[in-house]
N, C-alpha and C positions, 0 to 999 in steps of 0.2 A: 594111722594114715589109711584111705583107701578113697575107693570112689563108691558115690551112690548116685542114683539118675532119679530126676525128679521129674514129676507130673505136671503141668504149670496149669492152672485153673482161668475160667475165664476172665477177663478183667472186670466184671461187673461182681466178682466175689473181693475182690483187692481194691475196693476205692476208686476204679474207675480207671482211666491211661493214666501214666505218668511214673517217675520213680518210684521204688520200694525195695525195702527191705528184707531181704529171702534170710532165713534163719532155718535150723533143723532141727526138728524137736524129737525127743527120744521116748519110750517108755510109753504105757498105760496110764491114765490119761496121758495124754502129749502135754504134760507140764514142763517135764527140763529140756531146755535149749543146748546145743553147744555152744564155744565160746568167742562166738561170733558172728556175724551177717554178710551178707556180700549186699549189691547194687543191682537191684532187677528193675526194668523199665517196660510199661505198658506202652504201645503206640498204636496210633490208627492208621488202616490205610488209607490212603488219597484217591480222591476220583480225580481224572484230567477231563474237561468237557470242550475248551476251547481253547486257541492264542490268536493274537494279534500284534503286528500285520501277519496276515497268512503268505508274504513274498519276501524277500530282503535279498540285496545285490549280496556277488559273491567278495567284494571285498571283507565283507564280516563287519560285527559291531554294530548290528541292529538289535536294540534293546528289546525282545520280545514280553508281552506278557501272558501267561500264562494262566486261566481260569477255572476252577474246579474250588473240592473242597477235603477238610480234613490235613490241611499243611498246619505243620506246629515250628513252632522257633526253639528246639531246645539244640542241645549240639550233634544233632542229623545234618548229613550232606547230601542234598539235595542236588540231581546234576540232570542235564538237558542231553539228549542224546538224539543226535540227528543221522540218521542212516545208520550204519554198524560200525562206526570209527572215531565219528567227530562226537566230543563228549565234553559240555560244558558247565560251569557249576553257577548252580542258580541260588539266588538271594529271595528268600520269602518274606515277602511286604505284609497279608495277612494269612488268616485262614482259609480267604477265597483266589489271594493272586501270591504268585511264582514270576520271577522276572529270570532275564536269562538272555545273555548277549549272542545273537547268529555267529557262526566261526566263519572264518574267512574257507573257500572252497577252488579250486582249483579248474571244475569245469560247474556246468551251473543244469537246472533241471530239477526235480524231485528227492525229497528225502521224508521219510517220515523221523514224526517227531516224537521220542519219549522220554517221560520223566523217571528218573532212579529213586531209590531214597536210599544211602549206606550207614549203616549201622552195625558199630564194631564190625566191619570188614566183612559184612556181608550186604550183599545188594538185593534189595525188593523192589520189583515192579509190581505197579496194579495189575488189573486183571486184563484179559484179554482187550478189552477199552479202555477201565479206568485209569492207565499210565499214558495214553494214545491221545493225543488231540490234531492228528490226522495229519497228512501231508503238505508238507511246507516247503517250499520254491525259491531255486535260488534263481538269480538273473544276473547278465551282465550289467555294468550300472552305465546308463546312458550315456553319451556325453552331445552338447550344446556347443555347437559351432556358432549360429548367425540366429539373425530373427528380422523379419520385413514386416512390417512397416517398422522402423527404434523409434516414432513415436506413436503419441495415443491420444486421445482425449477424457477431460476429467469425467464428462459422463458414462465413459466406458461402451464398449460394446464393438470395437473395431476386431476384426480378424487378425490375431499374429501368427503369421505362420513361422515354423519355428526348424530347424533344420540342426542336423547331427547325426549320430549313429548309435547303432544299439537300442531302439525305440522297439518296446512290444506293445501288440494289442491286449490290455489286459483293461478291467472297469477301472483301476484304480491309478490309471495314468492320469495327471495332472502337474500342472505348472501353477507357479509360486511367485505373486507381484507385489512384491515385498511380505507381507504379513498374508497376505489375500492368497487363499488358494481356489483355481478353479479348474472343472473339469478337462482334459482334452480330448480333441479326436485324432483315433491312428490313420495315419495314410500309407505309409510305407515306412520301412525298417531309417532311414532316414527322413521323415518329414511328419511332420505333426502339426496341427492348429490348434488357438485357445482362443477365449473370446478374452478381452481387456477390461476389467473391471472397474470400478467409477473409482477414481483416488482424487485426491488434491494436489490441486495443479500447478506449476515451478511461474511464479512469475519475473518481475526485472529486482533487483537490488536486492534488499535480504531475501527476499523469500525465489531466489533464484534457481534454486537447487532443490526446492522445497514438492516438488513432482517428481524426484527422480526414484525410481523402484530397482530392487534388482528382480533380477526374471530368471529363476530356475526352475528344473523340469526333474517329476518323480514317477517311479514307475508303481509304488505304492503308496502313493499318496503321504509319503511317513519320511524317507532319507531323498533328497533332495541336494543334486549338485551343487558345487562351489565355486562356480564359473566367474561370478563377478559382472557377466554383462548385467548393463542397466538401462531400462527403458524409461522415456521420459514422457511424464504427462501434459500436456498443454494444455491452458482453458480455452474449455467449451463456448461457443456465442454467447450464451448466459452466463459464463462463469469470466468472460472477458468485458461485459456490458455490452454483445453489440461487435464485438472484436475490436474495441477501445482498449489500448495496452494501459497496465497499471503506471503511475511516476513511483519513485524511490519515495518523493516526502509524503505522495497519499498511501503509500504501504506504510511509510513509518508512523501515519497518521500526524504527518506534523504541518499538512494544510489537510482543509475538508476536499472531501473528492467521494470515491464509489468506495461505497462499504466491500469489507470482505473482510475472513473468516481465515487464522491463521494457526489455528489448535482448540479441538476442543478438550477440556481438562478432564471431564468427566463423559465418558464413553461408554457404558453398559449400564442398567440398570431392571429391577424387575418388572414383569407383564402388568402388574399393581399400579403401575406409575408411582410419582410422587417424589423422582427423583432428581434434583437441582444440578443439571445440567454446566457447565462453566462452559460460554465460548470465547475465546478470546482474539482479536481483531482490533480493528480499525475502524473508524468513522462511525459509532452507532449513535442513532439518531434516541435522543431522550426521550422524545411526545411518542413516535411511531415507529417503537421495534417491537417485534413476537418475532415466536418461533412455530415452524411446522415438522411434524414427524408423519412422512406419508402424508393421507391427507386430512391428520386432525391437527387443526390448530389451538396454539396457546400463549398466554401473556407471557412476557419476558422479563425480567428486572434489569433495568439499566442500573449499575455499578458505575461505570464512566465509560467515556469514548471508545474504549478499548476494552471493555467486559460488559457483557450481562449475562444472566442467569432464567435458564428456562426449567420449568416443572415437566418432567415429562407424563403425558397423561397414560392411562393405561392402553396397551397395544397387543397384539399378540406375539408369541414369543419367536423369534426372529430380526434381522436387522433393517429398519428404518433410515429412508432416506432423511435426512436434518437440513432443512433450510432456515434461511433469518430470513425474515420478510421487515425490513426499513422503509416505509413509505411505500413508496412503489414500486421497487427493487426487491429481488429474491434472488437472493445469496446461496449456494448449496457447496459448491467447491467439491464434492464429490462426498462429501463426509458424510458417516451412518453413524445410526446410534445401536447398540445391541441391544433386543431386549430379550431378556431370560425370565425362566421360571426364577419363584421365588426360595432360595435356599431355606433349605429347615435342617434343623439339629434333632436329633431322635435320642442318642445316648452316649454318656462319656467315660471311656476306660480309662484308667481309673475317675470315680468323681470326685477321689478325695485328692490331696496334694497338701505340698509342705509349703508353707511362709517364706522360707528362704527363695524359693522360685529354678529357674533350672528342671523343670519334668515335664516328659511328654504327656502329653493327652491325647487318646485316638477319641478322633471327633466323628461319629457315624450320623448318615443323616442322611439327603437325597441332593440333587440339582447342584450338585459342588463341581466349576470348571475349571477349567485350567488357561493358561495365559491365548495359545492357541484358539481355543474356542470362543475366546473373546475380543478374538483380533487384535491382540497386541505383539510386540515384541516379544524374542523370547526371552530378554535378559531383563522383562521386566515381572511383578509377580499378581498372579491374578489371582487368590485367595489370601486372605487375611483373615488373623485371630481377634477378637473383641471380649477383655474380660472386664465384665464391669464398667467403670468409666474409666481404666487403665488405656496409653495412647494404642492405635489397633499395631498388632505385628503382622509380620506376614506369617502364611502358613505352609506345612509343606504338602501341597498335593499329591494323594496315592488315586483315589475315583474319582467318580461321579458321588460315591456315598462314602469315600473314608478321605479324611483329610488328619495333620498331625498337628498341634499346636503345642509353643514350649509354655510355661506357666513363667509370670515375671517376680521378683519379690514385691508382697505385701503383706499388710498387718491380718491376723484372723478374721474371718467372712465368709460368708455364703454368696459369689457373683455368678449372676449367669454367663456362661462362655459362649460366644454367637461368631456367628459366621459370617464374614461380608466379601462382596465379590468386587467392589469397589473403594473401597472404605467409609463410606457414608452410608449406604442401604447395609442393614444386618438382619440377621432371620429371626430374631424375637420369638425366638421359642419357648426360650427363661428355664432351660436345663441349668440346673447349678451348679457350679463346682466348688466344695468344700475344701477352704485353704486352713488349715490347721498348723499350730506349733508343732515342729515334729521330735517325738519324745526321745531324752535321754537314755544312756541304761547307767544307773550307777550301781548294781551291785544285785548278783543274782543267789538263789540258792534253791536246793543245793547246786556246786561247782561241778560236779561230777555225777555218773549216772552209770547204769549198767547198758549195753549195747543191744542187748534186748527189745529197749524201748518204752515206752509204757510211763516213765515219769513225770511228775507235774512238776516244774520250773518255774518258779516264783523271779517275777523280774522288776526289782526297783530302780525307779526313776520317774518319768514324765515331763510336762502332765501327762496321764494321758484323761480322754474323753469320753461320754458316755456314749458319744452316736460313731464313733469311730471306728472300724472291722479293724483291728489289732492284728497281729500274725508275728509269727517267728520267723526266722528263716537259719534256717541249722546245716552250716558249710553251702552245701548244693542243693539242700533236700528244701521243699517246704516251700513259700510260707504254710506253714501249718496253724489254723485259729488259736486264736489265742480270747481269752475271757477276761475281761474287767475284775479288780479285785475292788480296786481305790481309785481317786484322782493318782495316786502317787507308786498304783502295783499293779499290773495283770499275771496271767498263768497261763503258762500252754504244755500241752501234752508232747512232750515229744518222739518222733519216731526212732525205730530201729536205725544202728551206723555202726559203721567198724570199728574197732575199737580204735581212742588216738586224741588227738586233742583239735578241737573245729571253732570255728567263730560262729559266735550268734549274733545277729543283726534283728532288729524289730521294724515292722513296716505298718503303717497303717494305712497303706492302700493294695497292698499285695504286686505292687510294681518297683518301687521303690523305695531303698531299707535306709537304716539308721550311719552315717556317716564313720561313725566308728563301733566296733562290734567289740564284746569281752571274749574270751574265752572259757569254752564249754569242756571237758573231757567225759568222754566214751569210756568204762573200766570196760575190762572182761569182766565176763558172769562170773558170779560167784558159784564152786562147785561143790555138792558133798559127797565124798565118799562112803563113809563111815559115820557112826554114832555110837557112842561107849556110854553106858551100859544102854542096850536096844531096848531096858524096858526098867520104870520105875516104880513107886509107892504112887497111894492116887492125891494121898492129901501134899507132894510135889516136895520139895526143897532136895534132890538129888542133882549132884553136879554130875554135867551131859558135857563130855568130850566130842569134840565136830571135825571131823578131819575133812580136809579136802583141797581145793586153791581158789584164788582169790579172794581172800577170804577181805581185803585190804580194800573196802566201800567208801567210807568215811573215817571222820573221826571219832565215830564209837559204833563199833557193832553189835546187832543185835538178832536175838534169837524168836524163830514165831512157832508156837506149838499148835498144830492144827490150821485149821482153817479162818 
């Protein structure tokens, strides 16, 4: 027993960050090991460059995100540190974002903000900046008493002045009419204005209720009261005919009367145009309906009385007023259409996956939004997966360029995996993703190995494939590559481990392993002490006594003279 203190080298001598195996070698050449390894782990440090929102009320439970680079997923704790007390633990989405919920506070003002990273029970900050992504603001969180005028009209634009306490002057104050946010202006710590935005408007019988919004107010544009007031929209002269009130049976469409617009099904699509619109309504005229976006117009497809279908032509990116124009009537109701850039898919971690279905895929790429930005609900989803001609899923939003998608079960193929922000337009990029049978293991050899490391492991089963990145994965360690032997064998080298008994799992896309794993054993090195007689005849046949320990490898051991 004793201690020895080691040197540790840089990581670009050891494979780069990540797990390894420390082992102590003895002697001239450094050939014998002792009889064992420990667990040594490479990590990088993190730069912090930014977060967002840079405000959040003091009740706490604002989801911050956090942007820089160099965060890894392995089992590091990652914690948020605001001021010198308040310390929160954060969840890493990629290598570029750190999320991290604001702690509730007690009085409100400034705190800077830093990130930690602990590791075995020591804590690292970056450097004088790189943990630092500046000061960050608490506030009290407003509250919404009244608001004059409680109604509006659908073309929007009316004054709400809006009344309560706890209002600061900050750019990111704004008020919320229903999905719709828009700016506000400060007046004083109780009073505020917004302008009222174009919505669709509550007429008589069903669609009576169909203008009603709620109106809350945010001081960063991001948490947003729970008030419950609701403001109600009216139609505009155009949007009443004239201030002609609608009947119940011409809304229900069940006599002819004045057209109008009761949901449009399809609401965003790309600057490219080209994409089929659903409106659905009442009274559309068969000879004389189109549609206008702004001010380009386009043919319509009447479906029946109560649908047609407009192409939208190419726009620039931003949202468009949508009118029906019926003879000589123009319909608008307040409704827009979004148009966005066109999403694209750049690259897929992994691109390979299993048939069974069940695995994630980080989907990178550009122009990817979230329900928010595309004026929807938020309990609805505004990204979706596309694999192939499989029905599209939803997906789960992390940016603008990483989105996550589950994989479904299907038989072997090469599909492209596409992105759509409505489920009809997709980004046609034609990135593939390889669904492959995912291989058995039935039967490995050898079972056992020295802890050293350094052994080839022969692993039966399959299939496996010729275009497929194979890997091991050995307990925690790994995957480590593994090489094609057969359809029905590959080999991998594997690393140094403590002695013991580990599971080995095979993955062929290095995210996701084999369902059930065999067991692998770790010996101790085998040691020698001694050698009887230290020297023999040249032409050999002298028995050589070997003393030492573990001498118990397999089931036949053997002797290697020289080199």
């Amino acid at each position: 027993p004793g201690v020895i203190q080691v040197s540790i080298v840089h990581s670009d001598f050891a494979d780069g960050i990540g797990p390894h195996g420390l082992a102590v070698a003895l002697g001239s050449p450094l050939t014998v090991f002792d009889s064992g390894t420990v667990d040594f782990e490479y990590f990088g440090l993190f730069h912090m460059v930014h977060h967002y929102p840079r405000r959040s009320p003091t009740i706490g439970g604002t989801m911050l995100n956090l942007y820089g680079d160099g965060f890894t997923r392995r089992d590091h704790s990652y914690r948020c540190m605001f001021g010198s007390g308040y310390f929160q633990d954060a969840e890493v989405v990629s290598s570029s974002i750190i999320r991290c919920a604001a702690p509730a506070r007690r009085i409100s003002g400034e705190a800077l903000l830093t990130m930690t990273l602990d590791v075995h029970d020591s804590q690292i900050v970056g450097g004088e900046e790189e943990g630092r992504t500046g000061m960050h603001s608490f506030y009290w969180q407003p509250k919404l008493y009244s608001f004059d005028p409680e109604e509006a009209k659908s073309n929007g634009g009316q004054e709400i002045v809006l009344r309560g306490d706890d209002f600061i002057d900050v750019d990111t104050l704004s008020c919320r009419f229903g999905t719709v946010q828009v700016a506000a202006a400060f007046f004083s710590e109780d009073r505020i204005m917004c302008k009222a935005p174009a919505r669709s408007p509550s007429f008589s019988g069903a669609l009576a209720n169909k203008g009603q919004n709620t109106l809350e107010i945010s001081a960063n544009a991001f948490d947003y009261t729970s008030t419950g007031l609701v403001i109600n929209f009216l139609p505009s002269e155009d949007d009443a005919n004239s201030g002609r009130q609608i009947s119940a049976l011409e809304a229900l469409g069940l006599i002819y009367g004045y057209t109008l617009i009761t949901e449009v099904l399809v609401t965003n699509g790309p600057v490219t145009g080209g994409t089929p619109a659903i409106i659905d309504g009442a009274n559309f005229d068969s000879q004389d309906v189109s549609c206008k976006f702004m001010s380009t117009q386009t043919s319509a497809i009447w479906v029946n009385s109560f649908r047609v279908i407009c192409m939208t032509p190419p726009q620039p990116a931003g949202f468009a007023a949508l009118e029906l124009l019926d003879g000589s009537e123009t319909t608008d109701y307040g409704n827009q259409f979004h148009f966005h850039p066109r999403v694209k898919v750049t690259l897929l971690e992994p691109n390979f996956a299993a048939t069974r279905g069940g695995e994630l895929v980080l989907v990178n790429g550009k122009h990817f939004m979230q329900f928010a930005e595309l004026g929807e609900m938020p309990y609805k989803v505004g990204t979706f997966c596309s694999l192939g001609t499989l029905p599209v899923e939803p997906a789960h939003f992390i940016s603008s360029a990483l989105v996550i998608c589950e994989t479904l079960d299907h038989q072997k193929a090469d599909l492209a995996l596409e992105i759509s922000l409505n489920t009809v337009d997709k980004s046609y990029s034609k990135i593939q993703l390889h669904l492959r049978d995912h291989p058995s293991i039935d039967a490995i050899d050898p079972v056992g190995a020295p802890a050293v490391g350094g052994a080839v492991i022969t692993i039966a089963g399959g299939p496996f494939d010729r275009d497929v990145p194979y890997g091991c994965k050995v307990g925690t360690l790994g995957p480590v590559a593994g090489f094609l032997l057969s359809p029905s064998e590959i080999a991998c080298v594997f690393p140094s481990h403590i002695p013991g008994f580990i599971p080995l799992y095979v993955t062929q896309n290095w995210h996701d392993v084999s369902e059930l794993a065999v067991t692998f054993q770790y010996r101790e090195p085998a040691v020698v002490d001694a050698v009887m007689p230290a020297h023999g005849l040249t032409q050999g046949g002298d028995l050589v006594t070997v003393t030492g320990a573990h001498f118990k490898q397999g089931e036949q051991p053997y002797c290697r003279m020289g080199h």
